[in-house]
Z-matrix of the N, CA and C atoms (Angstrom, degrees):
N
C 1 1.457
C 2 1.531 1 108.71
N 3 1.579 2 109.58 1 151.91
C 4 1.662 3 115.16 2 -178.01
C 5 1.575 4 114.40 3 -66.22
N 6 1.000 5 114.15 4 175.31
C 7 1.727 6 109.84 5 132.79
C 8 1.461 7 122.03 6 -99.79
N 9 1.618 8 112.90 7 23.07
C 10 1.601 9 86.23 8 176.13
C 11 1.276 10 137.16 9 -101.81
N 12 0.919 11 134.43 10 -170.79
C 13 1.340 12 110.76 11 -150.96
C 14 1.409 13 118.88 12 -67.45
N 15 1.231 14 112.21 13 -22.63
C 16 1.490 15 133.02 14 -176.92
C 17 1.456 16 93.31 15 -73.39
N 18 1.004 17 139.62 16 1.21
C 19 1.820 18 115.98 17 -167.53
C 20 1.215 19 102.18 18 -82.96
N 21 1.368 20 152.03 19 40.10
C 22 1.269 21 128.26 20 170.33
C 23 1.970 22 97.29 21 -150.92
N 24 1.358 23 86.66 22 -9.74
C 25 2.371 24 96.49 23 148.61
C 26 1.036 25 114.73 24 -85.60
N 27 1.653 26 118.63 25 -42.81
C 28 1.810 27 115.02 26 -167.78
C 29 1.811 28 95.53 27 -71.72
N 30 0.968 29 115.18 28 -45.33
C 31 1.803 30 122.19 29 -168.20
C 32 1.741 31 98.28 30 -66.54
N 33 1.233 32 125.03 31 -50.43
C 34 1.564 33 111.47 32 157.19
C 35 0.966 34 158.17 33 -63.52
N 36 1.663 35 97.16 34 -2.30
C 37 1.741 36 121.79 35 174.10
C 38 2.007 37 104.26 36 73.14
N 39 1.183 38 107.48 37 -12.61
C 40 1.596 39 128.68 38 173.55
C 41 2.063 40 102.79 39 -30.19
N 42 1.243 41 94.33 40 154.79
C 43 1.556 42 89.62 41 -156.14
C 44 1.664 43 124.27 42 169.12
N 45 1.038 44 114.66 43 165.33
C 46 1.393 45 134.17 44 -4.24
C 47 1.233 46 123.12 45 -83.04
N 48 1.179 47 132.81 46 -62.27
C 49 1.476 48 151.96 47 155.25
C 50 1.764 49 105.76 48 -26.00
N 51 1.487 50 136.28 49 130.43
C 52 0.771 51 126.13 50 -164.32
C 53 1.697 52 116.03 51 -130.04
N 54 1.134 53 155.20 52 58.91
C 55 1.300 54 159.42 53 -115.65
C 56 1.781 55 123.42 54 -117.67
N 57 0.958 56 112.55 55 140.53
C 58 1.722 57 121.32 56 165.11
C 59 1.337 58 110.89 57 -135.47
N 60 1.207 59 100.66 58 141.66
C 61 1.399 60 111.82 59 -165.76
C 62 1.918 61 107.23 60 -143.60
N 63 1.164 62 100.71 61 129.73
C 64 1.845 63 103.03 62 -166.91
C 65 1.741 64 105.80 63 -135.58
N 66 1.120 65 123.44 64 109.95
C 67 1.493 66 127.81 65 176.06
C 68 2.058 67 115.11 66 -105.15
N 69 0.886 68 81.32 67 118.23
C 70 1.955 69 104.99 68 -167.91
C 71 1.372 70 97.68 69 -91.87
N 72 1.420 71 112.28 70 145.39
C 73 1.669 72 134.16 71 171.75
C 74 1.413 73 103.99 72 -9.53
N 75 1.022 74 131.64 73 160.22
C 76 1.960 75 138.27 74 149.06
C 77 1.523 76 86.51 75 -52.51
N 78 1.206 77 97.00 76 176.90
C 79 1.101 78 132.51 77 175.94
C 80 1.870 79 97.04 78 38.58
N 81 0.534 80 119.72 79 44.31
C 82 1.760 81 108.52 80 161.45
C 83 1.216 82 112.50 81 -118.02
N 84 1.386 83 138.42 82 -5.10
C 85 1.577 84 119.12 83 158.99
C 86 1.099 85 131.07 84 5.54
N 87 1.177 86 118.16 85 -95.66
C 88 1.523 87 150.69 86 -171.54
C 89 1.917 88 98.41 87 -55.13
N 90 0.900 89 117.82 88 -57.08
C 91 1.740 90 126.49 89 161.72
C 92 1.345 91 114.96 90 -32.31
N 93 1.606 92 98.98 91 -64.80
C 94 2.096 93 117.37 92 -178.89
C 95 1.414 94 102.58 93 -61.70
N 96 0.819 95 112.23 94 -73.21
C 97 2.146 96 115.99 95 164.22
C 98 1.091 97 111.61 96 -14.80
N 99 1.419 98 131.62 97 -82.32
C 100 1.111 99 153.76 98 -178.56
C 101 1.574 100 112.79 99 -29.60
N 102 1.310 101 100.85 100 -61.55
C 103 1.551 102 116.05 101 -167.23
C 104 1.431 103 117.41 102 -85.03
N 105 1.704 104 107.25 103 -9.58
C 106 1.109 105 114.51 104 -163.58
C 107 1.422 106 90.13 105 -84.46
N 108 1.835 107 127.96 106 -80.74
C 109 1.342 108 144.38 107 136.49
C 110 1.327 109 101.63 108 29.58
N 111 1.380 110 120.17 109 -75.56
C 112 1.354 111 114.33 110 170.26
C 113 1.538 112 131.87 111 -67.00
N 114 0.948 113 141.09 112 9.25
C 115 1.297 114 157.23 113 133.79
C 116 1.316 115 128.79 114 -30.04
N 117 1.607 116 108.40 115 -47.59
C 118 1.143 117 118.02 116 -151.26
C 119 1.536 118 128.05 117 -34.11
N 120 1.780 119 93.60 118 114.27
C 121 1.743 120 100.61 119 -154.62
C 122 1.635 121 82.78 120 -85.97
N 123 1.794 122 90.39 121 167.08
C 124 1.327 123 121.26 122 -169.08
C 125 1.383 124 101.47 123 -84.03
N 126 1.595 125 119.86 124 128.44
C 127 1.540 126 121.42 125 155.43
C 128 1.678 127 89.97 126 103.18
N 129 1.382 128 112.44 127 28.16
C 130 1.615 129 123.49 128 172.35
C 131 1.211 130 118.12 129 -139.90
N 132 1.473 131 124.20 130 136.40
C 133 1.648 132 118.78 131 175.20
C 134 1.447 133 102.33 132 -79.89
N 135 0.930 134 137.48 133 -161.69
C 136 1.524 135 159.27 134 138.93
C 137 1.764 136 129.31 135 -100.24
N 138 1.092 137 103.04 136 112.80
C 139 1.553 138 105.62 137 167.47
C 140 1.245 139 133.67 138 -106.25
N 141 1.184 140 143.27 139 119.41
C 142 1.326 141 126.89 140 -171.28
C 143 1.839 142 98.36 141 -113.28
N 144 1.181 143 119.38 142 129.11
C 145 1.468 144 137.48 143 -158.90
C 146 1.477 145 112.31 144 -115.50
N 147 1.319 146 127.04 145 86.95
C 148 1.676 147 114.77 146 177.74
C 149 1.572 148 106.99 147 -114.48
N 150 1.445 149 76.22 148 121.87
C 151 1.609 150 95.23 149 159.80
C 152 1.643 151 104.99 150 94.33
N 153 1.339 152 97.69 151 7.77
C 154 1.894 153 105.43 152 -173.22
C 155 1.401 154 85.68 153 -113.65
N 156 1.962 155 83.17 154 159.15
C 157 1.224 156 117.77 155 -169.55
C 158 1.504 157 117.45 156 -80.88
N 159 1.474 158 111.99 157 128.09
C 160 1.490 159 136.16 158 -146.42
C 161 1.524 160 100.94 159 -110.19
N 162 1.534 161 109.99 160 104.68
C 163 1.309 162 118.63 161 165.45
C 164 1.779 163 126.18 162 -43.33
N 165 1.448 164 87.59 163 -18.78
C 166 1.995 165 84.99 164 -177.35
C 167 1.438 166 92.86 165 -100.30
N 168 1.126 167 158.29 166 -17.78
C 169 1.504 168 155.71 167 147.79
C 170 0.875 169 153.33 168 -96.79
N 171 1.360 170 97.15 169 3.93
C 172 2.007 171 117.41 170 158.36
C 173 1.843 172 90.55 171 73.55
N 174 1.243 173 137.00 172 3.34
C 175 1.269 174 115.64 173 157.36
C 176 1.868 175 128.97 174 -150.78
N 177 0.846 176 119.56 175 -137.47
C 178 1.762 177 100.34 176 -160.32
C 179 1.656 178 96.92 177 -104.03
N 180 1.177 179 131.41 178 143.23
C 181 1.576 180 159.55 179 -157.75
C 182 0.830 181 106.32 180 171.48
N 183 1.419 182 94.48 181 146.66
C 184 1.696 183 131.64 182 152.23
C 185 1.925 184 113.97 183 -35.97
N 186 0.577 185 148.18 184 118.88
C 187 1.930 186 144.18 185 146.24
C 188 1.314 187 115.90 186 -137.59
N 189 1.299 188 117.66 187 174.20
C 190 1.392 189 147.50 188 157.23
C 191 1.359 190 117.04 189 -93.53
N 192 1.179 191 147.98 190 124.02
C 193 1.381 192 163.77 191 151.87
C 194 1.553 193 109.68 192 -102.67
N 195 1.853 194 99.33 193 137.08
C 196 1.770 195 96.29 194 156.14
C 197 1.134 196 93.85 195 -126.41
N 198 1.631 197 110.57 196 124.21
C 199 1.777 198 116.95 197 163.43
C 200 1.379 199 109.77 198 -81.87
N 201 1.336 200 121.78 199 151.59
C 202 1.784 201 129.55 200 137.87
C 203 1.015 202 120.11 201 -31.44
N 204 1.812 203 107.65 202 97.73
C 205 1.458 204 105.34 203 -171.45
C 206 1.523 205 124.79 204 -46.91
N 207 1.338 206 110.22 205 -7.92
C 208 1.519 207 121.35 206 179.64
C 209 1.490 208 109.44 207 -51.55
N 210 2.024 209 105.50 208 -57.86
C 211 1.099 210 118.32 209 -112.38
C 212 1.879 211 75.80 210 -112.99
N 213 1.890 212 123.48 211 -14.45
C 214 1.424 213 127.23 212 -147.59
C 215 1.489 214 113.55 213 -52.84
N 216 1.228 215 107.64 214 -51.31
C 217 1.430 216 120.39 215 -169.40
C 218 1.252 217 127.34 216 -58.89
N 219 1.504 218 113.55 217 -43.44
C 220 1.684 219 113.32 218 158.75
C 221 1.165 220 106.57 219 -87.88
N 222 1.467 221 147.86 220 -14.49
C 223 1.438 222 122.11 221 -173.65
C 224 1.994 223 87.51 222 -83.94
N 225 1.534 224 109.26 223 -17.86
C 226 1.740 225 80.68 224 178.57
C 227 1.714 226 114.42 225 -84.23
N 228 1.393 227 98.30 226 -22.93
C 229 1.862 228 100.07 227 -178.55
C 230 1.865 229 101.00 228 -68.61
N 231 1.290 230 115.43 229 -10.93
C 232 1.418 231 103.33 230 166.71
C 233 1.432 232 121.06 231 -91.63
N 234 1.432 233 127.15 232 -15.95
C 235 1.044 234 144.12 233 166.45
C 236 1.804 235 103.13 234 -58.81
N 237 1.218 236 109.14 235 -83.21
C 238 1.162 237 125.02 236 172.53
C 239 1.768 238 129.09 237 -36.37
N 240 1.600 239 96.85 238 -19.30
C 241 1.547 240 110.25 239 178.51
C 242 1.577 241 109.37 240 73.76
N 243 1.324 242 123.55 241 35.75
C 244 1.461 243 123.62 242 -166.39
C 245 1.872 244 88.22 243 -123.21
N 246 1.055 245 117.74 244 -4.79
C 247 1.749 246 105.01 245 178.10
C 248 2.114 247 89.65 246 -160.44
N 249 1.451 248 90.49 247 139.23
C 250 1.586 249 108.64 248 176.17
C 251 1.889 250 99.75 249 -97.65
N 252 1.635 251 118.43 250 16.61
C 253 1.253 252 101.25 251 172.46
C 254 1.514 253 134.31 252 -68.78
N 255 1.441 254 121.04 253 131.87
C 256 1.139 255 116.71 254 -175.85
C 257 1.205 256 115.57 255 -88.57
N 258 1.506 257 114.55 256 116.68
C 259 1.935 258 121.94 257 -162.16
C 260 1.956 259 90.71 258 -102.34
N 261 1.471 260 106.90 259 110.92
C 262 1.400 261 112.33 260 169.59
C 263 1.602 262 115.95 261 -61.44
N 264 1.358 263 95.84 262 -61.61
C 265 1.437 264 94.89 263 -156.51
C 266 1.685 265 95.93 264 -110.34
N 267 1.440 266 114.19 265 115.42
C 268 1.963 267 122.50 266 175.83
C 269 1.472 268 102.76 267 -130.33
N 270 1.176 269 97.88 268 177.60
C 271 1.591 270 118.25 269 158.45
C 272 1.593 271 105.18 270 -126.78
N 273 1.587 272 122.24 271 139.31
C 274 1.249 273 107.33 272 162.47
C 275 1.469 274 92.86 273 -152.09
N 276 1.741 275 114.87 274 140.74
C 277 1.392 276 122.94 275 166.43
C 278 1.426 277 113.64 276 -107.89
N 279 1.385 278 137.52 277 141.94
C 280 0.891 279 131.89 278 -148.85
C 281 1.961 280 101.30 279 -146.47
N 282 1.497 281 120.38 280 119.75
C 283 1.674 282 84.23 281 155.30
C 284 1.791 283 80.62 282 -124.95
N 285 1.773 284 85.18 283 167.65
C 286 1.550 285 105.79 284 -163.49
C 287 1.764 286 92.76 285 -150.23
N 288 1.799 287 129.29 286 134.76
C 289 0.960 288 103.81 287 -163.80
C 290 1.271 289 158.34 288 54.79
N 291 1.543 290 123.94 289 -113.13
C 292 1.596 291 119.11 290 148.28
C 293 1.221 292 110.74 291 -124.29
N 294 1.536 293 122.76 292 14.94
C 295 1.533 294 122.53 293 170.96
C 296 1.846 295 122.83 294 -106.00
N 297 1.357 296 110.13 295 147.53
C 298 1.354 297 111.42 296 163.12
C 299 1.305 298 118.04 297 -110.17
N 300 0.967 299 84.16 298 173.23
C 301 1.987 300 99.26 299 -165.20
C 302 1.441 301 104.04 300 -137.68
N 303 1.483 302 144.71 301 142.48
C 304 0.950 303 161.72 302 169.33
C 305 1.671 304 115.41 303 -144.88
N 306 1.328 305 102.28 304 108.90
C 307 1.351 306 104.90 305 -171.16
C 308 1.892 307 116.32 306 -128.05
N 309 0.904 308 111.61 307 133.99
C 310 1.586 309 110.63 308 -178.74
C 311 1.860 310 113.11 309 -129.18
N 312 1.237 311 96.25 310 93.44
C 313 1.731 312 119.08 311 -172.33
C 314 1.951 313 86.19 312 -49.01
N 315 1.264 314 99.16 313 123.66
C 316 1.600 315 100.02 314 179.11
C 317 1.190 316 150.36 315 40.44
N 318 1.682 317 98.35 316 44.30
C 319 1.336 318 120.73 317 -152.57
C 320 1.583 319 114.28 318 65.44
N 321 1.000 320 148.14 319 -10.82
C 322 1.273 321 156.34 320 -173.99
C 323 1.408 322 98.00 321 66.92
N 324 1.699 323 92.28 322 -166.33
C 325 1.954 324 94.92 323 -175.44
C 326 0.949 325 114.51 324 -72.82
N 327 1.389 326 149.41 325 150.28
C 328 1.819 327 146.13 326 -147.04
C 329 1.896 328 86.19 327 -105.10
N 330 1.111 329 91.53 328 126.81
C 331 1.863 330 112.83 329 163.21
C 332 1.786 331 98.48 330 90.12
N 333 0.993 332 129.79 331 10.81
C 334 1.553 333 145.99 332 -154.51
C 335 1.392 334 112.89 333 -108.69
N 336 1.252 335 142.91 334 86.09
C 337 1.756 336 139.42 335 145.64
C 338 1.513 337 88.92 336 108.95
N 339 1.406 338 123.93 337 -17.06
C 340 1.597 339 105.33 338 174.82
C 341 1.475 340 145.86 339 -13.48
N 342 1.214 341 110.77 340 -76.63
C 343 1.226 342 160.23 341 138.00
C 344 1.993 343 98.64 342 -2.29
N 345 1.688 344 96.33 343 -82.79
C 346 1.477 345 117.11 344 167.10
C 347 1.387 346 114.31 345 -16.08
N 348 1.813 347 98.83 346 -81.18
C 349 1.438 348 116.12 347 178.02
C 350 1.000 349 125.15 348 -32.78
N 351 1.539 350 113.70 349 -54.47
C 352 1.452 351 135.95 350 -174.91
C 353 1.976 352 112.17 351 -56.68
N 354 1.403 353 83.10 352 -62.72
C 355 1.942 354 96.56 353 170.43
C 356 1.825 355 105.52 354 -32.16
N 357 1.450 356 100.00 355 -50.76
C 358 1.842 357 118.92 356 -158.53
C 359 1.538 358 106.56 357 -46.73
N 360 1.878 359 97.73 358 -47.80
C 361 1.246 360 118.26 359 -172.27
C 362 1.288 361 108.24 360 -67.76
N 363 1.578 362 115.36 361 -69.28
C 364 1.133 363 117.29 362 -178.11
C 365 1.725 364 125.26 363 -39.53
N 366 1.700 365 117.89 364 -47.41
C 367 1.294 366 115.41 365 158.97
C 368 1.386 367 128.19 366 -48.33
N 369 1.291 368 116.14 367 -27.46
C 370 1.625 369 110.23 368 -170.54
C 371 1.235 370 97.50 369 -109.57
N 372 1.471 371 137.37 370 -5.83
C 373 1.634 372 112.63 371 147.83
C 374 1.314 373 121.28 372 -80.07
N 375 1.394 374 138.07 373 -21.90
C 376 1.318 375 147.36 374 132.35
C 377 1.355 376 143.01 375 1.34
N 378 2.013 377 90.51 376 -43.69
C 379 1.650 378 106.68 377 -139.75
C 380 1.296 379 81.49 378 -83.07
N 381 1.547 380 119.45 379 143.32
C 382 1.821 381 118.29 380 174.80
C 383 0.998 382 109.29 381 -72.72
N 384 1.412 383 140.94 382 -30.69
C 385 2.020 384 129.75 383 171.69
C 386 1.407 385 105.41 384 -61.26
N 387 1.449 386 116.49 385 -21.71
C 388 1.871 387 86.15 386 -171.16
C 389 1.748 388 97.74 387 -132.18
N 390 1.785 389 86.77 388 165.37
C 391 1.140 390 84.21 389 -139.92
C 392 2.295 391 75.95 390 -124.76
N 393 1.349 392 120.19 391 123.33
C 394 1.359 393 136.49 392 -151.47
C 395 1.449 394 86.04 393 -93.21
N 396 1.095 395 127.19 394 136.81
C 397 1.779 396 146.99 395 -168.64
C 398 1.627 397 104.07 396 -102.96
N 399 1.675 398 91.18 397 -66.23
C 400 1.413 399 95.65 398 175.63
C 401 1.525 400 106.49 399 -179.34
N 402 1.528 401 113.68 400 -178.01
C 403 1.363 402 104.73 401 -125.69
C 404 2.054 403 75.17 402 -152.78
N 405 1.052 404 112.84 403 160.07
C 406 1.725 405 139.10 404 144.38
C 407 1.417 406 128.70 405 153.22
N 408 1.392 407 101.65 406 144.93
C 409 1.189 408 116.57 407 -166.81
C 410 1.460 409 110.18 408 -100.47
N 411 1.487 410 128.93 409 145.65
C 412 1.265 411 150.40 410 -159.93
C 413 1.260 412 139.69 411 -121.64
N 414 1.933 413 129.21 412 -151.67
C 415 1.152 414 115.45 413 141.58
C 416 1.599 415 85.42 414 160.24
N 417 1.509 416 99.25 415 175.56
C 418 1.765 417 91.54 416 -166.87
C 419 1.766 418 93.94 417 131.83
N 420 1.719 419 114.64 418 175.47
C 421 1.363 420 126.42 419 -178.42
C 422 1.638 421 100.83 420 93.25
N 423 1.447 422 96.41 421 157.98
C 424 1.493 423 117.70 422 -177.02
C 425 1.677 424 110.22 423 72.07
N 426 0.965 425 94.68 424 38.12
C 427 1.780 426 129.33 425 170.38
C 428 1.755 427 112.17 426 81.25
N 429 1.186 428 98.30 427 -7.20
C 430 2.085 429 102.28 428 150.08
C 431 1.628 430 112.56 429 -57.17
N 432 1.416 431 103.43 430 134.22
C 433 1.557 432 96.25 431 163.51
C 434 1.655 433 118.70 432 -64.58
N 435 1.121 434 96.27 433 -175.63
C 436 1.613 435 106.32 434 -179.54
C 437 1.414 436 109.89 435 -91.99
N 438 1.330 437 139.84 436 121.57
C 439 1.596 438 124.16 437 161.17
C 440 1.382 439 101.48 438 -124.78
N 441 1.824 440 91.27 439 171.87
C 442 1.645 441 100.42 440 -154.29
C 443 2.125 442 80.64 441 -102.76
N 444 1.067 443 125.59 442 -174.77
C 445 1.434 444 129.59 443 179.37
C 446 1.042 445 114.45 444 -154.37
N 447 1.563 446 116.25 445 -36.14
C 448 1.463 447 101.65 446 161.19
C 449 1.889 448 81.44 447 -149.78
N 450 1.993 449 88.93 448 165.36
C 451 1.973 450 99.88 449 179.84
C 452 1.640 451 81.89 450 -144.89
N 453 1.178 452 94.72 451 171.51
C 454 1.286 453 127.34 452 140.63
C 455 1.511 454 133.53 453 -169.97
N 456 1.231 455 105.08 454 -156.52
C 457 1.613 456 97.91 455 179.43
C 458 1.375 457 90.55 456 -107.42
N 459 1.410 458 109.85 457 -178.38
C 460 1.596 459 133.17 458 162.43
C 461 1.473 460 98.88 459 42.17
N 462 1.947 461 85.29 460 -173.84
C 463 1.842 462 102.48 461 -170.82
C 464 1.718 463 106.48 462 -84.13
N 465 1.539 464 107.61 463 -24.28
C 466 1.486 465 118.21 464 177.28
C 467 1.429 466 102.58 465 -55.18
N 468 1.304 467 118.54 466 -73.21
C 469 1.448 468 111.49 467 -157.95
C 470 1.497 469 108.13 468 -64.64
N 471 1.227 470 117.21 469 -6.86
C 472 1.486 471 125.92 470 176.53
C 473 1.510 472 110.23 471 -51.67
N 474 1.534 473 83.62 472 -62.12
C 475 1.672 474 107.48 473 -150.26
C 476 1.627 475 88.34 474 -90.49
N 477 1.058 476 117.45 475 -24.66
C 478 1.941 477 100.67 476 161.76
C 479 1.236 478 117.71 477 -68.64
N 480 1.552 479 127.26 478 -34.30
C 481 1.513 480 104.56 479 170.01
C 482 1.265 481 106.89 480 -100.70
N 483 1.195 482 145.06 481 36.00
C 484 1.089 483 144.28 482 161.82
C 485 1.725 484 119.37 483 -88.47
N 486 1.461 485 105.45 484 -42.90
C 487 1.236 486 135.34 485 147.56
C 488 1.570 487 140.18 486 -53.85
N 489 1.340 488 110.07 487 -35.20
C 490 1.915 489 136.44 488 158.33
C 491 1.587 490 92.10 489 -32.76
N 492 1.431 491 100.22 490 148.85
C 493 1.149 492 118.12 491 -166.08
C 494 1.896 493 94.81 492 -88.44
């Protein structure tokens, strides 16, 4: 088994849609942005999104997204409202505000950006300007509800189950 963050959805068959989600101090925007941007994980494009509508807040903002370079081009023409294609299986990391988003449309592709994601997280609970509120990971969509599977608070309890055997 991995350590990434997903190892305890992929080992439950848990599903479909597979999610982490992390909300940082007020005021850290501009910080989360910043640090995120510099990240830029491998086997992801970059999007920068203004004034479009933001999956972690149900309405239109400014963010940063990195899609699966596979998957970038229509998950941005759906962003953009230029294609109604429905993309099953993506990866997309997202910070928006003071929250991140990590999402993998159907578990995503198996053996694929893991690793990445995981790094993303681990750096931005890390990062010494910001300061991680709280944290949980999920799964659900395609007319399943959403459940949470594991939370916690802070970068500690993060990086302790991130670390769990």
């Amino acid at each position: 088994m991995s350590n990434n963050w997903f190892r305890e959805l992929e080992a439950t068959g848990k599903g479909p849609d597979w999610f982490f989600n992390a909300a940082f101090a007020p005021g850290s925007a501009a910080g989360l942005a910043a640090a995120f941007r510099a990240l830029a994980p491998q086997g992801f494009t970059r999007y920068e999104a203004h004034r479009q509508h933001c999956p972690i807040h149900q309405q239109k903002y400014d963010y940063v997204m990195y899609i699966d370079s596979q998957q970038h081009a229509a998950i941005v023409r759906n962003i953009e409202g230029d294609s109604g294609q429905n993309v099953y299986i993506f990866h997309t990391i997202q910070a928006c505000q003071n929250d991140l988003q990590i999402m993998r449309g159907y578990g995503g592709y198996p053996g694929q950006h893991g690793a990445e994601e995981t790094r993303v997280i681990r750096a931005l609970a890390q990062a010494p300007d910001l300061a991680l509120e709280h944290w949980n990971i999920g799964y659900g969509g395609m007319g399943y509800p959403f459940e949470i599977l594991a939370q916690g608070s802070g970068a500690t309890t993060l990086l302790r189950y991130l670390d769990r055997p």
